[in-house]
N, C-alpha and C positions, 0 to 999 in steps of 0.2 A: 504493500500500500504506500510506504513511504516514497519507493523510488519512483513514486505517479506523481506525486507532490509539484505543483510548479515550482519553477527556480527565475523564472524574471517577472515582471510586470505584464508581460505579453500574451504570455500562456493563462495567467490570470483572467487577464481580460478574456481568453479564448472561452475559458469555462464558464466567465461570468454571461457571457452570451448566448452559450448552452443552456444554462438556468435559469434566467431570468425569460419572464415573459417581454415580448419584443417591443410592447410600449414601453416599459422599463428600461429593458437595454438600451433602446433608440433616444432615450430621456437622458440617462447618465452619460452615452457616449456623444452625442450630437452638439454640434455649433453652429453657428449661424448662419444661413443661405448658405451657399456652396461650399462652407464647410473650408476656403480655403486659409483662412487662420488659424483653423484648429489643427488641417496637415503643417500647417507652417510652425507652428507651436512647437513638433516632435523634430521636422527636418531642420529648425536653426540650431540646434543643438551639435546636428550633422556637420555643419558648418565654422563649428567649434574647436580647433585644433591644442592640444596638450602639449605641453614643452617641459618633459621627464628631465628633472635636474638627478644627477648620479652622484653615487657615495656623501650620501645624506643620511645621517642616522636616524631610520624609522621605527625603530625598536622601543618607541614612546610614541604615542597616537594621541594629541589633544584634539577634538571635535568641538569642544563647548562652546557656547555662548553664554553670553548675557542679556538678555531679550526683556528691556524696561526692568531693569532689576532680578530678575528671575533665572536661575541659573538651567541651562540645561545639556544634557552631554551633546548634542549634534545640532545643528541649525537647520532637522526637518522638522516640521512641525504641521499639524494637521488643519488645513483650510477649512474654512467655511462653506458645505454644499448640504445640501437642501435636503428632506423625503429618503433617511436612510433606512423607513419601514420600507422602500420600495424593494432592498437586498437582504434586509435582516428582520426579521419580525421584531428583536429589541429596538431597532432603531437606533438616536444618536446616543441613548445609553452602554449599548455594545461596543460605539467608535468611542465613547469617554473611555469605558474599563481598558482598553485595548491602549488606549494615548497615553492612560494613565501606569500601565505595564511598562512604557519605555521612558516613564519618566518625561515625556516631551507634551506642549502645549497642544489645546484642541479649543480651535475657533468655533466657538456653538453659531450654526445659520438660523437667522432670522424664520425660514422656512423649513424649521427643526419640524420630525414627526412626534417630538416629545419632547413635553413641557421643558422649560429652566428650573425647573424645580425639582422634579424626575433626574434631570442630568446632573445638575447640584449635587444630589444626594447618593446618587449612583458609586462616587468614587472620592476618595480625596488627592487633589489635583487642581494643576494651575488651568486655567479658564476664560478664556477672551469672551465676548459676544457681540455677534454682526448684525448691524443693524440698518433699514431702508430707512426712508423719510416719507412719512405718508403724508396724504391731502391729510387728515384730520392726525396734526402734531401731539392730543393726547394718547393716540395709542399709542405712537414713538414713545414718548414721554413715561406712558406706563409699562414699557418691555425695558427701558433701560432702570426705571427703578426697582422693577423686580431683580433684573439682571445684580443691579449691585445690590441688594440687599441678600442674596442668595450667594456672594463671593467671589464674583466675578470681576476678573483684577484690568477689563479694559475695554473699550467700546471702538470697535471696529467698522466704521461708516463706509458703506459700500458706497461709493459716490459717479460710478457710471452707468447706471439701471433708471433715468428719469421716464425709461418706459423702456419693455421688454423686446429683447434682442428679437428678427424674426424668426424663429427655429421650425423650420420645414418638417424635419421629420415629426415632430409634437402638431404641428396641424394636422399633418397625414395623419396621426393614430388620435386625434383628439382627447389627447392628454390629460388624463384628471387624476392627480397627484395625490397620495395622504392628504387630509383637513388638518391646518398648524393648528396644531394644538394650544400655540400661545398665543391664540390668538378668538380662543373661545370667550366668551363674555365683555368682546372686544369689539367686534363686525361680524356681520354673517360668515361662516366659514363653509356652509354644506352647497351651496349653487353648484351645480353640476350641467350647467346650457355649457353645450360645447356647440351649438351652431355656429358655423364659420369659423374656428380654430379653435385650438386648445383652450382648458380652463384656466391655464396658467396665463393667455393672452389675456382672457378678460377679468381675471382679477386684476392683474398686474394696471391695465386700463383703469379700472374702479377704484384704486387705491392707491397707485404711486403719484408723486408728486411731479410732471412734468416742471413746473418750474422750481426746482430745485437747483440751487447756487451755494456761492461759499457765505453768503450771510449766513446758510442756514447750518456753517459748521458752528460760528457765533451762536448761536441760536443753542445746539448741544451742548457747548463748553458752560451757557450757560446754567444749562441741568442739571448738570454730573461733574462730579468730582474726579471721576477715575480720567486716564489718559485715554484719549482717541485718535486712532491712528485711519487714516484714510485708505482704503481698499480701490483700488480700478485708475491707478494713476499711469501714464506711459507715456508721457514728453516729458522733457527737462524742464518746459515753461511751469508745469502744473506741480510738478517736484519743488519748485523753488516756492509757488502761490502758498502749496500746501503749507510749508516752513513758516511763514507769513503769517497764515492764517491760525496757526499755534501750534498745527498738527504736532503729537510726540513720535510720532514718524506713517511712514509711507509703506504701501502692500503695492508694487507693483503690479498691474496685471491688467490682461483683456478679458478676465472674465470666462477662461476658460475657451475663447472665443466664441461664446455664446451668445454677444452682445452684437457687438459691429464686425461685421466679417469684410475682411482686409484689412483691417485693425492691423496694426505689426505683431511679429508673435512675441512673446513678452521678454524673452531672454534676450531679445532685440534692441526691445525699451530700457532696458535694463542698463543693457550698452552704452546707451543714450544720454540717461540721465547722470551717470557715473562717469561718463569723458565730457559732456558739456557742463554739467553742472556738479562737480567733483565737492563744491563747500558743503551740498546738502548731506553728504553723508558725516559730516561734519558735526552742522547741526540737528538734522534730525539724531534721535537717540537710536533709534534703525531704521534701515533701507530692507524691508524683505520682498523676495520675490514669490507670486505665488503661479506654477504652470505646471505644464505636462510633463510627463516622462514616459522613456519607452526604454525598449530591453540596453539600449547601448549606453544607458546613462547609470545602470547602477550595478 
């Protein structure tokens, strides 16, 4: 049994595609219209050349960081995505116990299948929370106060979703995700019209804030006390506003390419913002990147 075990990322996915029913599959693996961000995502990597320095004593391995005060052996740490009842019947409780086994951080999504309060108690462990900006700012308001009042060391503003990426494959299967549960006694959560595309399109219509701007980082800073770091940044322009705007650092990313497809892939952005704009890593307290991987990266 063991020697069936996967051994990269790839094979993983192979199985996860076996298992999972095909609106599910097509849900986690899929990006935005033609999908050419999201190949772009794994092939800039390809692109990536390695320059092995020789007779270097490796016989000491430090990984760790320091991530806003918080120590952790490696600088992987687990993103923020949505509806993990779609793969595991525990949902984001199983991704907690599991984050929480390597000692490394786990970004609770806004579009968690189970409560903050469920994943709170689930494990003891360090604990970010991703948050959108809705038309009506008290239900923001009330996820991030649950959020810190249950131990959660940081507020993670997803800041390029003012309306939902258009994701083909989720029209094709008209997509109806787990009900967020944190979001019961809050808005309606059970609407199930999936005429003319997924229910993820028209929720996201009914409840995001298209005009969302950087007032409205002002706006959190002045709700909460913990650090917020801005999620979905990828020019050097938006890297430097962030700094500006008080950010205690930056999540580079497209979003998985979910969002805007021909977006650049992020390890791209990345490039970008760290050779043009070299002081924010300075001052922000960290620069992380959040993207794909495929079997030749780990």
């Amino acid at each position: 049994m063991e020697n069936n075990l996967p051994v990269n990322i790839r094979e993983y996915q192979e199985l996860a595609k076996k298992a999972l029913p095909k609106m599910h599959y097509d849900y986690i693996n899929g990006g935005a219209e033609d999908e050419h961000t999201l190949r772009d995502n794994i092939a800039a990597y390809g692109r990536i050349l390695l320059r092995p320095r020789v007779l270097v004593d490796v016989s000491n391995i430090d990984m760790s960081i320091n991530l806003l005060g918080y120590d952790m052996p490696s600088p992987i740490i687990v993103a923020p995505t949505g509806s993990h009842k779609l793969a595991n019947p525990e949902g984001e409780v199983a991704t907690a116990r599991a984050a929480a086994s390597c000692n490394t951080l786990m970004v609770l999504s806004f579009s968690a299948s189970c409560k903050i309060e469920e994943v709170a108690s689930s494990c003891n462990a360090i604990r970010f929370y991703q948050l959108y900006v809705f038309k009506n700012r008290d239900v923001s308001a009330t996820l991030v106060r649950r959020a810190e009042s249950h131990g959660f060391k940081a507020i993670v503003l997803t800041v390029d979703t003012p309306m939902l990426g258009r994701r083909e494959a989720d029209i094709r299967n008209k997509m109806v995700a787990p009900a967020n549960a944190n979001l019961e006694g809050l808005m309606p959560i059970d609407d199930l019209d999936t005429t003319g595309g997924s229910k993820l399109e028209k929720y996201a219509r009914d409840t995001l804030d298209p005009s969302l701007s950087w007032k409205d980082v002002e706006w959190l800073k002045s709700i909460t006390s913990l650090p917020i770091l801005l999620k979905g940044i990828v020019t050097a322009e938006d890297a430097r506003k962030a700094v500006e705007a008080g950010a205690a650092g930056i999540i580079v990313s497209n979003h998985g390419a979910r969002q805007l497809d021909y977006a650049p892939a992020t390890i791209s952005a990345l490039e970008e913002v760290h050779r043009t704009m070299p002081v924010v890593f300075h001052f922000v307290q960290r620069v992380c990147v959040c993207s794909a991987a495929s079997q030749s990266t780990f």
